[in-house]
C-alpha positions as CSV (number, residue, x, y, z in Angstrom):
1,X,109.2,108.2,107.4
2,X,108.1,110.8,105.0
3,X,109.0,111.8,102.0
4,X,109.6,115.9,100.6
5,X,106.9,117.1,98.0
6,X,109.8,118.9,95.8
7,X,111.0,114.4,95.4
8,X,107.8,114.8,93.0
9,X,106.3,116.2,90.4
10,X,102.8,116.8,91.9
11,X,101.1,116.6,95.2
12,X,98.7,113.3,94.1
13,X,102.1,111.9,92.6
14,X,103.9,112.4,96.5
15,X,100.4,110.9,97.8
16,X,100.3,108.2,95.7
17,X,104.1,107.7,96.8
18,X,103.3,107.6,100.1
19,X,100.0,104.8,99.6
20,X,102.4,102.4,97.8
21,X,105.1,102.5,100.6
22,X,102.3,102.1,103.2
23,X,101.1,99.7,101.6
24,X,104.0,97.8,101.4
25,X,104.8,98.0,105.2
26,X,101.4,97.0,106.1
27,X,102.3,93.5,104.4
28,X,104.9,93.4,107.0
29,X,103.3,94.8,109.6
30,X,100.4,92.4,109.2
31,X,102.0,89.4,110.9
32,X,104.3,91.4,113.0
33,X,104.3,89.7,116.3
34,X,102.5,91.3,119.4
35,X,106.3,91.7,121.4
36,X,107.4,93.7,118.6
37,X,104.5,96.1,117.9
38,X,105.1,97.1,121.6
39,X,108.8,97.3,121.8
40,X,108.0,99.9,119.2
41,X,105.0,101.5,121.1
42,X,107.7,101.2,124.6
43,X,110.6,103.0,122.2
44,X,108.2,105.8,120.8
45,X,107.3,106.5,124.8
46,X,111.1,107.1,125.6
47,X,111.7,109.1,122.6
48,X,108.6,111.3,124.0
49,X,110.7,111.9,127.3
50,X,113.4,112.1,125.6
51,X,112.4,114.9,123.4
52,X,110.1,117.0,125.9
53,X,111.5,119.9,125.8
54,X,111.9,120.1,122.0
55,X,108.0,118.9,121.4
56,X,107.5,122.0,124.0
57,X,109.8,124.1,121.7
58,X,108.1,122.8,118.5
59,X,104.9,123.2,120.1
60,X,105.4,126.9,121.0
61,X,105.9,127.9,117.7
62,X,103.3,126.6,116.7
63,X,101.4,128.3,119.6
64,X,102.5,131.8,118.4
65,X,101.7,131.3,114.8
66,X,97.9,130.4,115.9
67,X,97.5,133.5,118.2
68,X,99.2,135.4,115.1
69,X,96.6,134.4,112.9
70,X,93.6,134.9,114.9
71,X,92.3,131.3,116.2
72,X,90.0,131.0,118.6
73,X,91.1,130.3,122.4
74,X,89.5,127.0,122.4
75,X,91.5,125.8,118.8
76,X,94.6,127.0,120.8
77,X,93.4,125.1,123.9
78,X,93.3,122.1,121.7
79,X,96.7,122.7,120.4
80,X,98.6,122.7,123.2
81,X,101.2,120.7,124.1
82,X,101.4,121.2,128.4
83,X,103.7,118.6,130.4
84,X,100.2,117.6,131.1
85,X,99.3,116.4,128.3
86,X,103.1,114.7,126.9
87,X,102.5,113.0,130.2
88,X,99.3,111.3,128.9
89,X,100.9,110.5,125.0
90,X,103.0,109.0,127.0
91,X,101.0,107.1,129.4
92,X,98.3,106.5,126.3
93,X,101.4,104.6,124.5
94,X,102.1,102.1,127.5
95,X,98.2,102.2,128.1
96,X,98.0,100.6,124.4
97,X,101.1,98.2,125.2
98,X,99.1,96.4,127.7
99,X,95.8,96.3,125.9
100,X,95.6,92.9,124.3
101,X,96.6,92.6,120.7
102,X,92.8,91.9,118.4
103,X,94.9,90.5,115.7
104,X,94.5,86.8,115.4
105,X,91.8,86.6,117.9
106,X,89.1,84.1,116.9
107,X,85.1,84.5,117.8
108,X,81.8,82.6,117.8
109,X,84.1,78.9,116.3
110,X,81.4,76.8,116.0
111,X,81.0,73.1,114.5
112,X,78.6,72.6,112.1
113,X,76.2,69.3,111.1
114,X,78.9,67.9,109.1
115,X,82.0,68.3,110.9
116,X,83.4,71.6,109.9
117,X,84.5,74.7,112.4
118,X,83.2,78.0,111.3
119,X,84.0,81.2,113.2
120,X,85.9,84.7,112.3
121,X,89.0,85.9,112.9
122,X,90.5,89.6,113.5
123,X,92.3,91.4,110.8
124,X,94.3,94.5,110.0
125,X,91.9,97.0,107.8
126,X,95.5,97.5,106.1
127,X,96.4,101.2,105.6
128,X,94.5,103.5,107.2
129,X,94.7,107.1,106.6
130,X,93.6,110.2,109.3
131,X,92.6,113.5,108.6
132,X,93.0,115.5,111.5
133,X,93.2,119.4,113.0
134,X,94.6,121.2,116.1
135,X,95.6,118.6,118.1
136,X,98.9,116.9,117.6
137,X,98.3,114.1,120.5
138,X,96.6,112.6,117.4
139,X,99.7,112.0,116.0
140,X,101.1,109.4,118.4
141,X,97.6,108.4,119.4
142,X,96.9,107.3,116.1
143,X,100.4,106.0,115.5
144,X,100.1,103.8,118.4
145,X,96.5,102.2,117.8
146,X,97.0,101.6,114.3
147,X,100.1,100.2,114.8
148,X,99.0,97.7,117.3
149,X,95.9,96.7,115.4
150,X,98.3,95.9,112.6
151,X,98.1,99.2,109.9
152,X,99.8,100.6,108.4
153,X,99.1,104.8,108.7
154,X,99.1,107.8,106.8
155,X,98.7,111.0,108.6
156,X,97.5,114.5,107.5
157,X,97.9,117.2,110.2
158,X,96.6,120.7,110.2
159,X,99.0,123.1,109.4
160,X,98.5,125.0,112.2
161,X,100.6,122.2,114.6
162,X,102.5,121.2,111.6
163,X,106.0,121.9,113.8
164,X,104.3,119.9,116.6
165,X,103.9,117.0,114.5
166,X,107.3,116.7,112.7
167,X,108.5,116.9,116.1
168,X,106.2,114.0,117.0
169,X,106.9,112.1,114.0
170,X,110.7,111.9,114.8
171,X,109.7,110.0,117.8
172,X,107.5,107.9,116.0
173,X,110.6,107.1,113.3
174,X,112.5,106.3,116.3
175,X,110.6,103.7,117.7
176,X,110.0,101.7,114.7
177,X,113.6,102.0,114.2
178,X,114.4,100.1,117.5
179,X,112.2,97.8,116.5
180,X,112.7,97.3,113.5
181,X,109.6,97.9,111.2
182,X,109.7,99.2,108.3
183,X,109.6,103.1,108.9
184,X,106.8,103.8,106.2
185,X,104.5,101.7,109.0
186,X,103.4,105.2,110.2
187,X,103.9,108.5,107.3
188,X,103.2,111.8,108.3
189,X,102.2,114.0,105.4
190,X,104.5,116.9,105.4
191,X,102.6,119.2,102.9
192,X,100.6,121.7,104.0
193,X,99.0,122.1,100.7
194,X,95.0,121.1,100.9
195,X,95.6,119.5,97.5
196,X,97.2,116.2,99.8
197,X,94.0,115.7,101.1
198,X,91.9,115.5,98.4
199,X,94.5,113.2,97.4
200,X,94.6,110.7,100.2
201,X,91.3,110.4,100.6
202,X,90.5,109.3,96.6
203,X,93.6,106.8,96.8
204,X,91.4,104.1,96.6
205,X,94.2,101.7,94.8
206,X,96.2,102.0,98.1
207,X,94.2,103.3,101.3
208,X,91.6,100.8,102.7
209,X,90.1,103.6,105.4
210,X,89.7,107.3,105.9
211,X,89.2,108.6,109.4
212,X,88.4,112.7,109.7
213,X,89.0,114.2,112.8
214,X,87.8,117.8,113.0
215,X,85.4,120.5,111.9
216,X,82.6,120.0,110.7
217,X,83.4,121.4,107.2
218,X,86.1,119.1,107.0
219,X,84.0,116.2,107.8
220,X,81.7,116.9,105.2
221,X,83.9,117.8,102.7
222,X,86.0,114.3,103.4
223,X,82.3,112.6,103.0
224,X,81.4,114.4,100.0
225,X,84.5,113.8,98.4
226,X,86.2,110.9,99.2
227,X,86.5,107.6,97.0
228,X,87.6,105.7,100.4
229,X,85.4,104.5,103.1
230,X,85.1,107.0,105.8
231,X,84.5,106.7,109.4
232,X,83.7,110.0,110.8
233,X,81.6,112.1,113.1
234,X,80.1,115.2,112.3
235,X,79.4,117.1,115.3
236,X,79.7,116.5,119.1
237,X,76.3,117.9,120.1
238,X,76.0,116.7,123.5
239,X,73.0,116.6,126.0
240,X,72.7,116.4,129.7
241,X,68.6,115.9,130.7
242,X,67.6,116.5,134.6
243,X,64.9,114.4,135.1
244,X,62.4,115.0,138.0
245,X,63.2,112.3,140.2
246,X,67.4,113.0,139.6
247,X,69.3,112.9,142.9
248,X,70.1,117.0,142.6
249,X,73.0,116.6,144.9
250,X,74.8,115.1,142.1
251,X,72.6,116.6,138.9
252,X,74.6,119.8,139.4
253,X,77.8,118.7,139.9
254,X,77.3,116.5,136.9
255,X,76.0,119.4,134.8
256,X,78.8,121.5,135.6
257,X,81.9,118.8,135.1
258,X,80.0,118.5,131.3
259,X,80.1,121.7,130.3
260,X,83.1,122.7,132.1
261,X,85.9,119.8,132.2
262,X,86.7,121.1,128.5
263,X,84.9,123.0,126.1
264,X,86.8,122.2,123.2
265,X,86.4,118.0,123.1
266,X,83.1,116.8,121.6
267,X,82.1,115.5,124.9
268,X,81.4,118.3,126.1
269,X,77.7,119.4,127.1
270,X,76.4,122.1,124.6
271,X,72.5,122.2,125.7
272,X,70.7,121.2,129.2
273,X,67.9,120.0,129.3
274,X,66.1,120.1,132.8
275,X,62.2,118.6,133.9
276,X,59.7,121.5,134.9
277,X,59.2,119.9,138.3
278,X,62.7,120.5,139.4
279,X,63.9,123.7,137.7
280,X,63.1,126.1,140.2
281,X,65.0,123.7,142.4
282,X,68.7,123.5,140.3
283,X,68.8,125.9,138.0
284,X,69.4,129.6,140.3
285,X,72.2,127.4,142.2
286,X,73.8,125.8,138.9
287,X,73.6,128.6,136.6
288,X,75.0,130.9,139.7
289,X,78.1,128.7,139.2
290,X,78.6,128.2,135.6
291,X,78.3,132.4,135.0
292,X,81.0,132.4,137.9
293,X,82.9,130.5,135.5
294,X,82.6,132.5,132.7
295,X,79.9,130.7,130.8
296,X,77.3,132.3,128.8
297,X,73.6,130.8,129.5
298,X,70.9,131.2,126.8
299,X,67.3,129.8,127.5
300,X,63.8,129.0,127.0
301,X,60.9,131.1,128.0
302,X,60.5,128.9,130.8
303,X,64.1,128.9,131.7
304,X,64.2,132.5,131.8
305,X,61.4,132.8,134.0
306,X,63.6,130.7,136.5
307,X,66.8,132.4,135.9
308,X,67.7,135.7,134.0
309,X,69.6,134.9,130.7
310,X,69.9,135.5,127.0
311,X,67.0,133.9,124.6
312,X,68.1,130.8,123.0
313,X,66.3,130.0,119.3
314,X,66.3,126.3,116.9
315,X,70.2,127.5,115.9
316,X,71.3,127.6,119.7
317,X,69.8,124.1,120.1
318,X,71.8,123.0,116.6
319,X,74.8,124.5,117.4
320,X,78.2,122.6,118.8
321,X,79.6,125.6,120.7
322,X,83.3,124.1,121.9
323,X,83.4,127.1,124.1
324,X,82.2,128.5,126.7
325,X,78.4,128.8,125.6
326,X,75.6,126.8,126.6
327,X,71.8,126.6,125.9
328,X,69.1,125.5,128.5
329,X,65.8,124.2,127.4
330,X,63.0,123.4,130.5
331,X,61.0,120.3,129.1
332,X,57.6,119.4,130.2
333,X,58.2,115.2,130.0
334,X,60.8,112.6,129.4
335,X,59.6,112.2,126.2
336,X,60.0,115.7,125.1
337,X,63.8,115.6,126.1
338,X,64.6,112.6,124.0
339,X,62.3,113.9,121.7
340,X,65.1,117.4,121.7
341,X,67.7,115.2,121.8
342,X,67.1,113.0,118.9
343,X,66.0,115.5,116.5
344,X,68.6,118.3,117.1
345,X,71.6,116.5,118.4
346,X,74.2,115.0,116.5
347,X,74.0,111.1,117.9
348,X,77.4,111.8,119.7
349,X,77.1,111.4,124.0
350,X,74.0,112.2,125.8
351,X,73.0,111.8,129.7
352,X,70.1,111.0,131.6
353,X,70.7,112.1,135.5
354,X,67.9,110.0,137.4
355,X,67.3,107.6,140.2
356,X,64.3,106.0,137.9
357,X,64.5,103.1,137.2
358,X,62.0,103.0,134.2
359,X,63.1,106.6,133.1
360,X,66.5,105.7,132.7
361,X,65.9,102.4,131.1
362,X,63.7,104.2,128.5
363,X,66.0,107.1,127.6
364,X,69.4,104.2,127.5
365,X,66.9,102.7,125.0
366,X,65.2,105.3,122.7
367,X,68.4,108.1,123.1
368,X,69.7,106.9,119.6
369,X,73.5,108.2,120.2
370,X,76.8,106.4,120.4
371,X,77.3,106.4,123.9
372,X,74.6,106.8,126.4
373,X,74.9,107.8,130.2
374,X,73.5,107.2,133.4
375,X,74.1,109.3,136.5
376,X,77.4,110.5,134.8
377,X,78.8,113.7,132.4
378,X,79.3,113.5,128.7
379,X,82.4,114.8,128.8
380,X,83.6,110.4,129.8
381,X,83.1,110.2,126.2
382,X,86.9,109.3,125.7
383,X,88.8,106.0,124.7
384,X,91.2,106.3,127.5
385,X,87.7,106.6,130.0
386,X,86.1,103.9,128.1
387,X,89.6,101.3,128.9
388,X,90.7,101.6,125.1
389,X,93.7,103.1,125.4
390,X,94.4,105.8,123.3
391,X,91.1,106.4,121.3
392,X,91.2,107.0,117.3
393,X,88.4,109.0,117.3
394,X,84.8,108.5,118.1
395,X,82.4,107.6,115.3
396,X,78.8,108.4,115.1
397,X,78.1,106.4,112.3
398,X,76.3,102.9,112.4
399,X,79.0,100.8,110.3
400,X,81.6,99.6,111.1
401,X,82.5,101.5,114.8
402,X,80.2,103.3,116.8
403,X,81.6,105.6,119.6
404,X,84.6,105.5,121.1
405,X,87.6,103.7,118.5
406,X,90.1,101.6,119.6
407,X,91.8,98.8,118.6
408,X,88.8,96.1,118.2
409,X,87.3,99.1,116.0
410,X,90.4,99.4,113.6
411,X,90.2,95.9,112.7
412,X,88.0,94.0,110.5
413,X,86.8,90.2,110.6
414,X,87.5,87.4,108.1
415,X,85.5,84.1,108.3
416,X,87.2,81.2,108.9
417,X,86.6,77.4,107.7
418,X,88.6,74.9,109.5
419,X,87.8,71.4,107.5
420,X,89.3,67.6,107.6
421,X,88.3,66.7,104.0
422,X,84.8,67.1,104.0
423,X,83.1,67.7,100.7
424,X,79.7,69.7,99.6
425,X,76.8,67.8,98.5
């Protein structure tokens, strides 16, 4: 599946290895049949069971090594590899098994004037290569959507769950063994030198697609850098906005799943924004609860007159905390909390809890983010929640995928002219 670094004489010269061989399979791997693109997905989901307990072992060590060097609880939540969370690789695989295949799939076949059929047809991107940290479920999760959508993958870990994913990647190997793709189909990098990246991402010649999943440095190093198109997002800067005619039975409980399902995914709730006219109302209960749980509150003038809390300033409202943090802005109007939530957040998730009707229609339409919500947390910004499976990532840029990626979202479209002889002109 992957080849050593000593086999070379440089870094690019093992990347560049790796981009021709990937290249290569995706040929094959292009008009792979649907059956076996799953029998592999199936075979990588029994090597998962199979090899629980030695991801758990693989997984630990890389646990200690974190907590060794000093990474924050929330990187080490993120790391983790619980029974949990094996469970749901495993369940994302079979998830992705029964999604239909895009490939092939023809849209808007139209007949023209003069006889001719003119519509677009799905296609691998070809190879595709992710950039990711912490969390090694992004190794099969990738794997598995790439793989169905027909490309081929290169994949670039973190070092800090680079046992993790070698213990992944032998899974991976297996299935494509049993069904016999070409193993190159999926490469795991397995340098930890930084060099590989810059590398990958610059292999223009051989990688059609470069997909970053983690800090924000990383992101905009990848962006500044890269010779490859990149799909990306920057930041996970998510808002929740109480409006004043919000049901506030559910406004809290909503508030508080956001913030508090996870603080480390980019769904997560970093500011609240809450109407004047209902403050007094939600805030003593809801921020009662969240300090219970550990949370540090930072506010407004206005919010502190409410509740008693730390001052929040312009960074607070700029800042993606992934941890247990969150700042709380009173606003005076609807407009002023879309007015907040388009300037300082990062186009991401954002929520609107209301029972009005205009209100809600207004902020769906004006809140320029990725995913919008109604009467629900940010924290359902999440491929599996969204019915894609396994998600690649989720993209705040405009072109090609917004939100959410899946399978559709890893493919591209290729016009199609279906003709009986008919000549131009």
């Amino acid at each position: 599946m992957t080849q050593t670094v000593a086999d070379t004489a440089s870094v690019n010269d093992y990347i560049r290895r790796l981009g021709r061989t990937a290249r290569e399979a995706s040929q094959v791997l292009r008009s792979a049949p649907t059956a076996i693109k799953n029998q592999a997905l199936l075979a990588m989901a029994q090597a998962l069971e199979a090899e629980r307990e030695a991801l758990k072992v693989a997984n630990d060590e890389d646990l200690t090594r974190a907590r060794a060097n000093g990474l924050s609880e929330a990187l080490i939540d993120r790391l983790a590899l619980t029974d949990a969370r094996i469970d749901s690789m495993i369940k994302g695989l079979e998830t992705v098994v029964s999604l239909p295949d895009p490939v092939g799939t023809i849209d808007q076949l139209k007949a023209q004037a003069n006889g001719l059929r003119i519509g677009k047809r799905r296609t691998p991107i070809g190879v595709i290569g992710i950039i990711y940290e912490s969390r090694p479920n992004v190794t099969i999760d990738a794997a598995a959507l790439c793989l169905k959508a027909g490309n081929a993958a290169i994949l670039r870990g973190g070092s800090e769950a680079s046992a993790s994913n070698a213990a992944i990647a032998r899974c991976v190997v297996r299935g494509l063994e049993a069904a016999g793709l070409p193993a190159h189909c999926i490469s795991v990098v397995e340098t930890t030198d930084r060099a590989a990246v810059g590398a990958l991402i610059q292999d223009s010649e051989h990688v059609d697609l470069i997909i970053p999943r983690g800090g924000k440095s990383l992101i905009e190093r990848i962006s500044r850098d890269a010779t490859v198109p990149v799909l990306k997002h920057l930041e996970g800067l998510c808002h929740v906005y109480i409006d004043a005619f919000a049901d506030l039975s559910i406004a809290e409980d909503i508030a508080f799943n956001a913030k508090c399902f996870r603080y480390g995914i980019c769904g997560a709730m970093e500011t609240l924004l809450v109407h004047e006219s209902v403050a007094a109302q939600v805030l003593p209960s809801l921020c009662a609860r969240l300090e219970a749980y550990g949370v540090e509150l930072k506010g407004c003038p206005a919010t502190r007159e409410v509740v008693e809390m730390a001052p929040a300033d312009d960074e607070d409202w700029a800042t993606e905390y992934l941890g247990p943090t969150l700042s709380i802005k009173t606003v005076a109007s609807l407009d002023e909390a879309m007015t907040h939530i388009n300037h300082y957040g990062s186009h991401h998730s954002d929520a609107i809890v209301t029972e009005h009707l205009s209100n809600s229609e207004r902020f769906m339409s004006d809140v320029d983010s990725s995913s919008v919500m109604l009467n629900a947390p940010t924290c359902f910004a999440d491929g599996a929640e969204y019915g894609l499976g396994a998600e690649i990532g989720i993209s705040t840029d405009k072109l090609h995928a917004r939100g959410p990626v899946g399978l559709e979202g890893l493919t591209t479209q290729k016009y199609i002219v279906l003709g009986q002889g008919q000549l131009r002109g």
